[in-house]
C-alpha positions in Angstrom: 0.0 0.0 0.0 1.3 4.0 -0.6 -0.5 6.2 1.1 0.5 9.7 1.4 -1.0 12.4 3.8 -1.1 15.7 3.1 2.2 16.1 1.4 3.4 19.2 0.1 6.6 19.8 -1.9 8.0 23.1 -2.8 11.3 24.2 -5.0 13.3 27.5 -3.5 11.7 27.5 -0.3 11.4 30.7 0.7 13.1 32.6 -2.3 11.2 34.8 -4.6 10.8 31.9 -7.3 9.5 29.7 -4.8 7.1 26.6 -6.4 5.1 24.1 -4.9 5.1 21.3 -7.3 2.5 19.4 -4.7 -0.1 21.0 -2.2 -1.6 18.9 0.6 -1.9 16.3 -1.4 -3.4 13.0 0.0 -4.2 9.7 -1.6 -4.3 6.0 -0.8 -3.3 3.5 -3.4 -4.3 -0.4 -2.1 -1.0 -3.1 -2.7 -2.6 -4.4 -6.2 -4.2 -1.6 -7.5 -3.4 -0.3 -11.4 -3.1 3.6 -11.2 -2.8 6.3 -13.6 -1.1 9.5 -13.0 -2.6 11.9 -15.6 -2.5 15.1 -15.7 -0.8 18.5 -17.8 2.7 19.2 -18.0 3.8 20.9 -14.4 1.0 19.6 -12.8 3.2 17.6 -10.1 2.9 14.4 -11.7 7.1 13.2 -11.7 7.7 15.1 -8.1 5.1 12.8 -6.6 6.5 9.6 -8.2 9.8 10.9 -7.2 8.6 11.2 -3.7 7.0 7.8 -3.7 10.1 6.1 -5.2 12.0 7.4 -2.2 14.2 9.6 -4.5 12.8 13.2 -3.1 11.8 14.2 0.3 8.4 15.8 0.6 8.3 19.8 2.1 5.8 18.5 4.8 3.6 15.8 5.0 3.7 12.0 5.3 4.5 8.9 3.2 3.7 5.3 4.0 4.7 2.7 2.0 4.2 -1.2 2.8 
């Protein structure tokens, strides 16, 4: 199972170009469930698969994976 709660993610914290890639975002996917990210160029879509895959850190939030 991934489940993440309320995870945020933002690029140049705090700077004057700061983005959030991810706001609050929180979502449950069961063990052997099929998902599909979908969604428009820079809506978030490879931060939160970077996050999930352990390869980013979110801002804030929390990420289970089991």
């Amino acid at each position: 199972m991934i489940k993440l709660d309320k995870v945020t993610k933002l690029y140049n914290e705090g700077r004057p170009n700061e983005v959030a890639a991810l706001r609050g975002v929180s979502l449950e996917i069961a063990r052997d469930a099929v998902t599909v990210l979908k969604g428009p160029s820079g809506s978030g879509k490879t931060t939160l698969l970077s996050i999930v895959g352990c390869m980013a850190r979110p801002t804030s939030g929390r990420v289970w994976l089991d």
